[in-house]
PDB file of N, CA, C and O in Angstrom:
ATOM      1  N   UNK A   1     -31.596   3.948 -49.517  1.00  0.00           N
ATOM      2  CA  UNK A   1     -32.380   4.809 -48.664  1.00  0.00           C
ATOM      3  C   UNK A   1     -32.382   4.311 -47.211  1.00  0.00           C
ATOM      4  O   UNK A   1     -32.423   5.221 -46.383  1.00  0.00           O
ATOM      5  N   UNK A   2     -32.351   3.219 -46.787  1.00  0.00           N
ATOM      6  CA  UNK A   2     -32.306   2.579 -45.879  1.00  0.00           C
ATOM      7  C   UNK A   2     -31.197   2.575 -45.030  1.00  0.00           C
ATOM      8  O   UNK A   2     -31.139   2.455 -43.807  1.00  0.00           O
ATOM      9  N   UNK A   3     -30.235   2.741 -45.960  1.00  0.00           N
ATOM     10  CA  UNK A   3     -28.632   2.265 -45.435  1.00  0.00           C
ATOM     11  C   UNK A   3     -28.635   3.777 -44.541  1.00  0.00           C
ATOM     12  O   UNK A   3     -28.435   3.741 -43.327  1.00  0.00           O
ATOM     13  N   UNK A   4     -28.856   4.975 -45.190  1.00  0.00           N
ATOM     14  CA  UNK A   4     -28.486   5.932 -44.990  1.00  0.00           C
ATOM     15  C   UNK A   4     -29.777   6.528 -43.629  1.00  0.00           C
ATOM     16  O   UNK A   4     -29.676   7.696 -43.255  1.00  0.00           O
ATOM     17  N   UNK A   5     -30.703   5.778 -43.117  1.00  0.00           N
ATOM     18  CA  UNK A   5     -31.790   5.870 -42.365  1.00  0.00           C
ATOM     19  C   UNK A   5     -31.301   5.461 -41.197  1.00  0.00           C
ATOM     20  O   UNK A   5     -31.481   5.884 -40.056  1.00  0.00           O
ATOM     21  N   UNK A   6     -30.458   4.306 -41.755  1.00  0.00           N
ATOM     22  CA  UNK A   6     -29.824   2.810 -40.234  1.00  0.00           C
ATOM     23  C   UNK A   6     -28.777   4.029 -39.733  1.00  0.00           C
ATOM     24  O   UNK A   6     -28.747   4.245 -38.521  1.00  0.00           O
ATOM     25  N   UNK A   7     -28.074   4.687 -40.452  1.00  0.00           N
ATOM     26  CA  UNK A   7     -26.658   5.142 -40.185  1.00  0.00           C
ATOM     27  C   UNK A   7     -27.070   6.487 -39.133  1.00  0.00           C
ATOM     28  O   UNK A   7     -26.638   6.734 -38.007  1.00  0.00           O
ATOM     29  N   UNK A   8     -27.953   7.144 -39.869  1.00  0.00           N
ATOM     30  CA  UNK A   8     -28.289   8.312 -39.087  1.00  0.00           C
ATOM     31  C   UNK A   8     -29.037   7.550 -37.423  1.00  0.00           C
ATOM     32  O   UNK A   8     -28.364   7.535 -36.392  1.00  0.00           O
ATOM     33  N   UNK A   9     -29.829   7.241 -37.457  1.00  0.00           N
ATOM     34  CA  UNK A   9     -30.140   6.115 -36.250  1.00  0.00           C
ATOM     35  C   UNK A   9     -29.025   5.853 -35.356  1.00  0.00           C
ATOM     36  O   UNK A   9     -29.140   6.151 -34.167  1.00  0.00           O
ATOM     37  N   UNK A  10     -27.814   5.256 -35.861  1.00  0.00           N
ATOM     38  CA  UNK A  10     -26.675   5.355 -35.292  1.00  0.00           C
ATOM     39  C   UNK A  10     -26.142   5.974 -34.775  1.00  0.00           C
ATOM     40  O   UNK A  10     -25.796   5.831 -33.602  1.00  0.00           O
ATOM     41  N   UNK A  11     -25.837   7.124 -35.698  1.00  0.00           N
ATOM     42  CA  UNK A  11     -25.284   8.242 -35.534  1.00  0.00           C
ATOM     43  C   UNK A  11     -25.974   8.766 -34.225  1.00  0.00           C
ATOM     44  O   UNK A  11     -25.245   8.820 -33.235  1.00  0.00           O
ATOM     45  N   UNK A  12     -27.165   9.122 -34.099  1.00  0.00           N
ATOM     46  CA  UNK A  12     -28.268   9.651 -32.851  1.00  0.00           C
ATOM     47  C   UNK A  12     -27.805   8.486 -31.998  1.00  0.00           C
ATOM     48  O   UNK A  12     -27.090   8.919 -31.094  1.00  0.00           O
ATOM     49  N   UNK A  13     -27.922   7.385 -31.957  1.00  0.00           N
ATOM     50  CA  UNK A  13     -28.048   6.543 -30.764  1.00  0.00           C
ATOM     51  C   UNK A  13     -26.420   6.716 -30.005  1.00  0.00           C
ATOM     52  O   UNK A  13     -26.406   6.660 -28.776  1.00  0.00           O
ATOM     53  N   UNK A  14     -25.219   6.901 -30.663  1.00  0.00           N
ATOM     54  CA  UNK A  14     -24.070   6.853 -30.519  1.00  0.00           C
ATOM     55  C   UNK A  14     -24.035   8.753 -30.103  1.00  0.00           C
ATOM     56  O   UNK A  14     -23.454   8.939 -29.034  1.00  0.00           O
ATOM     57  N   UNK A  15     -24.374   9.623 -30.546  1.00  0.00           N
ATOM     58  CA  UNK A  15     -24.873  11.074 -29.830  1.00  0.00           C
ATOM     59  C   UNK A  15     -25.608  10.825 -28.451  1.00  0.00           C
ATOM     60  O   UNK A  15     -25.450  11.510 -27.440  1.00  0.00           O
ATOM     61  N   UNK A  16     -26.150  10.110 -28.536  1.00  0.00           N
ATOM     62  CA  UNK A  16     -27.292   9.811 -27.348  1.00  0.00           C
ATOM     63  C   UNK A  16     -26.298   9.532 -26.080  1.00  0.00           C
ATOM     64  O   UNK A  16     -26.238  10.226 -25.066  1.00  0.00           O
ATOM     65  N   UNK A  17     -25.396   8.148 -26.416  1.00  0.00           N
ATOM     66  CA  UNK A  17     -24.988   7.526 -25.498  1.00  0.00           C
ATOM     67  C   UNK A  17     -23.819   8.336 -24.597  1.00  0.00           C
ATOM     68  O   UNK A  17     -23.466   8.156 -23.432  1.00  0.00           O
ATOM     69  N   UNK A  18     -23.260   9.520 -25.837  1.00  0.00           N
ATOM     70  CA  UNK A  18     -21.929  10.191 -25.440  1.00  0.00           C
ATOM     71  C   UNK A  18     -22.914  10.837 -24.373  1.00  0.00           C
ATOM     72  O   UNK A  18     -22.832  10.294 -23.271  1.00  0.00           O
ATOM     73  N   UNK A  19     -24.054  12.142 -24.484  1.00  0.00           N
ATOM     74  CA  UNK A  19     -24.467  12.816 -23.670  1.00  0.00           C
ATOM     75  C   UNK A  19     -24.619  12.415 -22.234  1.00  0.00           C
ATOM     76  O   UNK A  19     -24.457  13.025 -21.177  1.00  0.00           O
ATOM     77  N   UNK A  20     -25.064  10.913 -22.603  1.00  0.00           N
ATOM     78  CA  UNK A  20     -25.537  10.094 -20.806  1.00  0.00           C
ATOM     79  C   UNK A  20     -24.208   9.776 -20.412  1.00  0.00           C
ATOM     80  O   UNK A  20     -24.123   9.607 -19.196  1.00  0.00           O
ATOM     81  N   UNK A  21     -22.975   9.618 -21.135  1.00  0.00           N
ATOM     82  CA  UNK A  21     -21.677   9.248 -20.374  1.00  0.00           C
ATOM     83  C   UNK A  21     -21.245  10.669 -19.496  1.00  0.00           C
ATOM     84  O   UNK A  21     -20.759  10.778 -18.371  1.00  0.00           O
ATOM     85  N   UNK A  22     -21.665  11.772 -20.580  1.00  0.00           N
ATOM     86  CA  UNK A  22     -21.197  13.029 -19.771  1.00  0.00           C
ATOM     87  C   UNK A  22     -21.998  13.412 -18.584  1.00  0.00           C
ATOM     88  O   UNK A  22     -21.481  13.661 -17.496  1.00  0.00           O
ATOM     89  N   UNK A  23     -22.914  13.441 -18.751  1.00  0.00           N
ATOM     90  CA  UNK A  23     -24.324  13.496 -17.845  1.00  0.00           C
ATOM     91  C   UNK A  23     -23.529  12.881 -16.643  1.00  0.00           C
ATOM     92  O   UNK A  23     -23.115  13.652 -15.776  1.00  0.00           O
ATOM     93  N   UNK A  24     -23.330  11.748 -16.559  1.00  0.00           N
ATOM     94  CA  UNK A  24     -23.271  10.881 -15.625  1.00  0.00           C
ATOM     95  C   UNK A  24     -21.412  11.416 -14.901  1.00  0.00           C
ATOM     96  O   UNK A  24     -21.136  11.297 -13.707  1.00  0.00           O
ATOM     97  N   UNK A  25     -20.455  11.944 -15.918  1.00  0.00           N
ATOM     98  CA  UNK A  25     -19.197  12.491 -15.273  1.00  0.00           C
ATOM     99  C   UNK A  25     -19.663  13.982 -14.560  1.00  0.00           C
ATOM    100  O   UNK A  25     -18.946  14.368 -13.636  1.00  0.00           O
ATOM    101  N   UNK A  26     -20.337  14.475 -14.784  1.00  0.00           N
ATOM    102  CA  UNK A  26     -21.177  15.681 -13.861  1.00  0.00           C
ATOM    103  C   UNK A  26     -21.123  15.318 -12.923  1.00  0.00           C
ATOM    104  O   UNK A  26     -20.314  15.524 -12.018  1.00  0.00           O
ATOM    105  N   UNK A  27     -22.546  14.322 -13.038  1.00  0.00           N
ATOM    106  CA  UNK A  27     -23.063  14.357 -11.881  1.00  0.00           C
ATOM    107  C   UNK A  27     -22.283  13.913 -10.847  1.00  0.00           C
ATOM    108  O   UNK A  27     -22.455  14.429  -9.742  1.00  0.00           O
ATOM    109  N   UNK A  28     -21.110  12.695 -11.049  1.00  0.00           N
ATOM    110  CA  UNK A  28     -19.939  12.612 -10.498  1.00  0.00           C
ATOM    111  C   UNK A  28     -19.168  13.388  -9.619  1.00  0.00           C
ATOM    112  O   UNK A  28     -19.142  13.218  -8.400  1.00  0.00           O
ATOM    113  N   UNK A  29     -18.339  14.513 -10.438  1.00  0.00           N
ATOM    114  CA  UNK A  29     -18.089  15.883 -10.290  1.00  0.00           C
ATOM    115  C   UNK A  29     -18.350  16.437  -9.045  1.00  0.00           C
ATOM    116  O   UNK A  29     -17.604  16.641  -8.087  1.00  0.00           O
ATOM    117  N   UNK A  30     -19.972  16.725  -9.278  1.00  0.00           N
ATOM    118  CA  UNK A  30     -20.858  17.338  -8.604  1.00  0.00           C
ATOM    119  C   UNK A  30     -21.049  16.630  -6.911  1.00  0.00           C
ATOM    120  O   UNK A  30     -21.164  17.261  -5.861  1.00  0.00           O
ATOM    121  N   UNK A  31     -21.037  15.611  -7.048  1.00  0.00           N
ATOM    122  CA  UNK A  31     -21.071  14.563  -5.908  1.00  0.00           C
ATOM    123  C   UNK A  31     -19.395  14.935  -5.255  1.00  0.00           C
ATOM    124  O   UNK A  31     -19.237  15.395  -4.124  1.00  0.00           O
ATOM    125  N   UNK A  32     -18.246  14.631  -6.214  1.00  0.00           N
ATOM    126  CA  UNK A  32     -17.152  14.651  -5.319  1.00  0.00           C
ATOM    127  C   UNK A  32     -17.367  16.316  -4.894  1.00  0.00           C
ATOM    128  O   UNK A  32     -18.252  16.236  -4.042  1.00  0.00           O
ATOM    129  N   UNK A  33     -17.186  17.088  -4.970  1.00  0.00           N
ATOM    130  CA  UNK A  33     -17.358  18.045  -4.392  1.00  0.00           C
ATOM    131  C   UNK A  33     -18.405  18.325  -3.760  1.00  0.00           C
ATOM    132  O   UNK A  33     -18.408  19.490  -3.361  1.00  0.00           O
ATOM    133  N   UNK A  34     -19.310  17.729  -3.500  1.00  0.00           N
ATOM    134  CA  UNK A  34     -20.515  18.204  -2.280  1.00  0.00           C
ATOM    135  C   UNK A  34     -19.531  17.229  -0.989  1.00  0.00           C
ATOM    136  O   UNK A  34     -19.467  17.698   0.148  1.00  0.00           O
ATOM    137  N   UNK A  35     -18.830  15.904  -1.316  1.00  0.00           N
ATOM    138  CA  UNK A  35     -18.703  15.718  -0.247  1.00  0.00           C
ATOM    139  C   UNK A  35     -17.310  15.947   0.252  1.00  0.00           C
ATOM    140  O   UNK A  35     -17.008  15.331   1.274  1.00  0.00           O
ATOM    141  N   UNK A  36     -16.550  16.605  -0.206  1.00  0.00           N
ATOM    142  CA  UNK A  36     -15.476  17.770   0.213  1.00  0.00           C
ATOM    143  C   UNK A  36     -15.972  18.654   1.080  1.00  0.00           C
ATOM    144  O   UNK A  36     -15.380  18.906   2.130  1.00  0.00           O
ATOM    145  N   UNK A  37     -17.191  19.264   0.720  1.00  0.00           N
ATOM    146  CA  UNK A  37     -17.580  20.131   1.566  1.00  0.00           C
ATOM    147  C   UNK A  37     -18.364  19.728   2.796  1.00  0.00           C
ATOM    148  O   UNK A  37     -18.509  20.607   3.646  1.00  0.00           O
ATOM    149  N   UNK A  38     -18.811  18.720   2.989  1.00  0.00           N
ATOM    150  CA  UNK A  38     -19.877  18.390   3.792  1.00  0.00           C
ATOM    151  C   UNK A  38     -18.358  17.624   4.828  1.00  0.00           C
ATOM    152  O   UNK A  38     -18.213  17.677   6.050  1.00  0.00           O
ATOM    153  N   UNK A  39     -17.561  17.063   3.939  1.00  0.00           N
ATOM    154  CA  UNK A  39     -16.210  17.063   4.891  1.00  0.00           C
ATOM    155  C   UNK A  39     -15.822  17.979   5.525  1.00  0.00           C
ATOM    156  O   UNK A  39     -15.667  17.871   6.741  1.00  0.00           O
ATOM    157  N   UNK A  40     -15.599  18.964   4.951  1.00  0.00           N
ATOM    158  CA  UNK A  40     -14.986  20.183   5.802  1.00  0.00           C
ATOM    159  C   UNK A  40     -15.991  20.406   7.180  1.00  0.00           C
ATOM    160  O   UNK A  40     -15.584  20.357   8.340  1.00  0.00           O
ATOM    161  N   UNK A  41     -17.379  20.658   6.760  1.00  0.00           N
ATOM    162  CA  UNK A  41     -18.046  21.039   7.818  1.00  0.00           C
ATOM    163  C   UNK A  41     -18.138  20.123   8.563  1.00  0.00           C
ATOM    164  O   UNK A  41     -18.382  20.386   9.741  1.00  0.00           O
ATOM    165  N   UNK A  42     -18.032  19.190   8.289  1.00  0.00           N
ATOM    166  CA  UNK A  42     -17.860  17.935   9.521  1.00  0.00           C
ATOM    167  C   UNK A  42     -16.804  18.398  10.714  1.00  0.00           C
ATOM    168  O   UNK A  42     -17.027  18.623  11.903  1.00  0.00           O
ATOM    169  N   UNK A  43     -15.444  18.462   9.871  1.00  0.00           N
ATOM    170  CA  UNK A  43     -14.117  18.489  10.487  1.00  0.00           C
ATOM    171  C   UNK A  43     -14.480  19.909  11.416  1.00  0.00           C
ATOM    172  O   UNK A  43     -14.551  19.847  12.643  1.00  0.00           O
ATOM    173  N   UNK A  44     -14.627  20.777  10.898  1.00  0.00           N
ATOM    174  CA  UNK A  44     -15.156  21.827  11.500  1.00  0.00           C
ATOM    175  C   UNK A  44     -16.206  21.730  12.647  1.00  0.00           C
ATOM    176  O   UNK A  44     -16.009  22.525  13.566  1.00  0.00           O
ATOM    177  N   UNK A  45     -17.136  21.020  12.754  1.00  0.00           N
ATOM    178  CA  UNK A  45     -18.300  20.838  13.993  1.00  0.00           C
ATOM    179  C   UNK A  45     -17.412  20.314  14.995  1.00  0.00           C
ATOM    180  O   UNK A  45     -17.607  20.822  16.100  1.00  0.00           O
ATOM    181  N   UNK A  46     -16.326  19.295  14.943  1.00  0.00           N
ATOM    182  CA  UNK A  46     -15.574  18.304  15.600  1.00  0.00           C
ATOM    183  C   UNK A  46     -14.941  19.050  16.329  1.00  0.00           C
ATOM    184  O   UNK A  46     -15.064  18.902  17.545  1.00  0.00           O
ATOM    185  N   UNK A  47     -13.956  20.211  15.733  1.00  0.00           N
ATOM    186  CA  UNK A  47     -13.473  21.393  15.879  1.00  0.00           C
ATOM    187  C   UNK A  47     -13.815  22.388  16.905  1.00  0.00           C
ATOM    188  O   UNK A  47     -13.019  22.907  17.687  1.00  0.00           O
ATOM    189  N   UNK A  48     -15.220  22.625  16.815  1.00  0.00           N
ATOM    190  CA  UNK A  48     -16.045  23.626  17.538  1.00  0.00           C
ATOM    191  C   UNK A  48     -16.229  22.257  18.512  1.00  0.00           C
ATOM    192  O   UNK A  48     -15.503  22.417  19.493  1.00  0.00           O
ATOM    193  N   UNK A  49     -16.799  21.228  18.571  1.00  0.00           N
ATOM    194  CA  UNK A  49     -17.127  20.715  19.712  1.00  0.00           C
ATOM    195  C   UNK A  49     -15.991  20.722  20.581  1.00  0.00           C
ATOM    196  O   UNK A  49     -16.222  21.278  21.655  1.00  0.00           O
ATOM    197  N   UNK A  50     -14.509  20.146  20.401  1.00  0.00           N
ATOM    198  CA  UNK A  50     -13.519  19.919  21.164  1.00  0.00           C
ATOM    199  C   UNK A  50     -13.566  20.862  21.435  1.00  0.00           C
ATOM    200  O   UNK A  50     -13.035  20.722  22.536  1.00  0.00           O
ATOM    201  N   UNK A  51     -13.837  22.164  21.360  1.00  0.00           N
ATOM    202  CA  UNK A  51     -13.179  23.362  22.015  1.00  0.00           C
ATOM    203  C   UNK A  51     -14.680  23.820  22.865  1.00  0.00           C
ATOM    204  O   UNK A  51     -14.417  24.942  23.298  1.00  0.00           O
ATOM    205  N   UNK A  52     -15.484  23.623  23.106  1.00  0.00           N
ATOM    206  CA  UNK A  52     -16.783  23.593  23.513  1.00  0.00           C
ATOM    207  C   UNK A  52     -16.650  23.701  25.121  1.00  0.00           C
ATOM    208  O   UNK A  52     -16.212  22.678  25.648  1.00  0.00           O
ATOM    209  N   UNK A  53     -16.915  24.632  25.868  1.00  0.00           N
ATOM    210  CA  UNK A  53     -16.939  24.065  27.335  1.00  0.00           C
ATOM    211  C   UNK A  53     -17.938  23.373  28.074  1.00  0.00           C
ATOM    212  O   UNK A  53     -18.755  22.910  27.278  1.00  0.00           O
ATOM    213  N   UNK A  54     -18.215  23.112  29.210  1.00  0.00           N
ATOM    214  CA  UNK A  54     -19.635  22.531  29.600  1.00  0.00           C
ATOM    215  C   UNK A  54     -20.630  22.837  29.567  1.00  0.00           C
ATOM    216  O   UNK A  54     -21.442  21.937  29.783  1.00  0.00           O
ATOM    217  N   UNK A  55     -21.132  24.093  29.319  1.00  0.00           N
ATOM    218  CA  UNK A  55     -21.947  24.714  28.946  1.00  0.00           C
ATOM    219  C   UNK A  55     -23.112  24.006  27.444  1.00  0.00           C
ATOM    220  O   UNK A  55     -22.915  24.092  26.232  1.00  0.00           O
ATOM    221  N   UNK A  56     -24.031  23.489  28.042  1.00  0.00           N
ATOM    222  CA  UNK A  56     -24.561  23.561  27.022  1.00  0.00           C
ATOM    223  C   UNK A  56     -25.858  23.916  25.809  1.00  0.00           C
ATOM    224  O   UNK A  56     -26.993  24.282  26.115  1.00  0.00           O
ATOM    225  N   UNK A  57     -25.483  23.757  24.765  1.00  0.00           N
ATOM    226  CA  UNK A  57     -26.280  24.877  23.920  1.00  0.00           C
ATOM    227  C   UNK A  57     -27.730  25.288  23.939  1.00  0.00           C
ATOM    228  O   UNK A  57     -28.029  26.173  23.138  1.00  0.00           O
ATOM    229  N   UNK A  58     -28.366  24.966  24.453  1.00  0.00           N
ATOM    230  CA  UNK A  58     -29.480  24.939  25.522  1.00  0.00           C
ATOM    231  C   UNK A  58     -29.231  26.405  26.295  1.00  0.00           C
ATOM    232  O   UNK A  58     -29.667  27.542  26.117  1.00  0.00           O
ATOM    233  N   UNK A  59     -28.343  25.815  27.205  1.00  0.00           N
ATOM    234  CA  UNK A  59     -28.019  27.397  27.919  1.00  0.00           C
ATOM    235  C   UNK A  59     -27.693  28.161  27.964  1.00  0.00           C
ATOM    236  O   UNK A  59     -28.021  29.085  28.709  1.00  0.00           O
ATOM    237  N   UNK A  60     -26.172  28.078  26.470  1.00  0.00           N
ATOM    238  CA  UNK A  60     -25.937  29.115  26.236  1.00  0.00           C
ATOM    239  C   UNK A  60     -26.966  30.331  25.359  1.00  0.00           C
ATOM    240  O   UNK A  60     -26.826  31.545  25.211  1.00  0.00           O
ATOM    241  N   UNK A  61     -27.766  29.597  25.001  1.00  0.00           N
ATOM    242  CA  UNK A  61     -28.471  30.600  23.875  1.00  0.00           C
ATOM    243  C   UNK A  61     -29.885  31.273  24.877  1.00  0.00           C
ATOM    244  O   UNK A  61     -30.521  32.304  24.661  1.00  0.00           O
ATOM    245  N   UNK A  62     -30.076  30.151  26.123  1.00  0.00           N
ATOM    246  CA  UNK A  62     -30.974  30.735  27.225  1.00  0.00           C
ATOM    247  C   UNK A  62     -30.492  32.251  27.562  1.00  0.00           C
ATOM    248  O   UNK A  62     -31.173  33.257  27.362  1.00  0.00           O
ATOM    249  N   UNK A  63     -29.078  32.213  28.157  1.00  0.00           N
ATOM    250  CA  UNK A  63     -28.268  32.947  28.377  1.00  0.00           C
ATOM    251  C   UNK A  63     -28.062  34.293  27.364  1.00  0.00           C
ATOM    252  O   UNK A  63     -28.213  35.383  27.916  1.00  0.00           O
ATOM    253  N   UNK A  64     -27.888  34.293  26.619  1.00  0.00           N
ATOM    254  CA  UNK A  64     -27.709  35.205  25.368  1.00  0.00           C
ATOM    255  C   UNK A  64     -28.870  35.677  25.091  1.00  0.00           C
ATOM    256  O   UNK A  64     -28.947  36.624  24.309  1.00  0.00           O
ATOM    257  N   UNK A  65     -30.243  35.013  25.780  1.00  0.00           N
ATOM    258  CA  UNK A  65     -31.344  35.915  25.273  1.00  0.00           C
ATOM    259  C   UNK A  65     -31.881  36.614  25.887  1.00  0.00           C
ATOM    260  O   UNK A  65     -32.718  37.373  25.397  1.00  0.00           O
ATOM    261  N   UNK A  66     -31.585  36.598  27.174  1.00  0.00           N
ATOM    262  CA  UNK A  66     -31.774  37.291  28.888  1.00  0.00           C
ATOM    263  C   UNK A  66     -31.331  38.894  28.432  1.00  0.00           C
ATOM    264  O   UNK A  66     -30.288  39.342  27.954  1.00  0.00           O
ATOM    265  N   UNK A  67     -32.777  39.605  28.856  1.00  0.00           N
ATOM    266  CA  UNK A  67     -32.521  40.724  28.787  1.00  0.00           C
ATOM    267  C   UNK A  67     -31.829  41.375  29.944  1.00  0.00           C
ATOM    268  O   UNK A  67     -32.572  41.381  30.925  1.00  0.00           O
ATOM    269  N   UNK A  68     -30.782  41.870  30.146  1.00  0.00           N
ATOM    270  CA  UNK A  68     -29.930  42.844  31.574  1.00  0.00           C
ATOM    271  C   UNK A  68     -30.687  44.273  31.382  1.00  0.00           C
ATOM    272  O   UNK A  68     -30.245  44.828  30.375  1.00  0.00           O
ATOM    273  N   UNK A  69     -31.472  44.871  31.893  1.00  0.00           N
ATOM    274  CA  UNK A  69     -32.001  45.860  32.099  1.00  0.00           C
ATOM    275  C   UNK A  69     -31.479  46.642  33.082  1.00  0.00           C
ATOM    276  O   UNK A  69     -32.003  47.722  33.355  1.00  0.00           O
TER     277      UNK A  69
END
């Protein structure tokens, strides 16, 4: 009765351990691709800045909100 108590125990603890290995390749996963993207938008701001003239964003948006009547 025992033998077959220890085994199931096992069995769960060895179920247990697979779930947290997967758990943990997710969350992995999940991480390499957030920072793919948070790359891109990086490369992209860098992008928009080099091409940026002196103007700055302060004034342009001063500018853009000026009503011409």
């Amino acid at each position: 009765m025992t033998i077959t108590i220890e085994k199931r125990l096992d069995s769960l603890i060895s179920d247990a351990h697979e779930i947290q290995k997967e758990l943990i390749l997710a969350r992995m996963r999940r991480l390499k691709t957030s920072g793919r993207r948070q790359a891109a938008w990086q490369a992209l701001a860098e992008k928009i800045s080099a091409q940026w003239d002196s103007v700055s964003a302060v004034d342009e948006i001063a500018a853009q909100r000026e009503k011409a009547w």
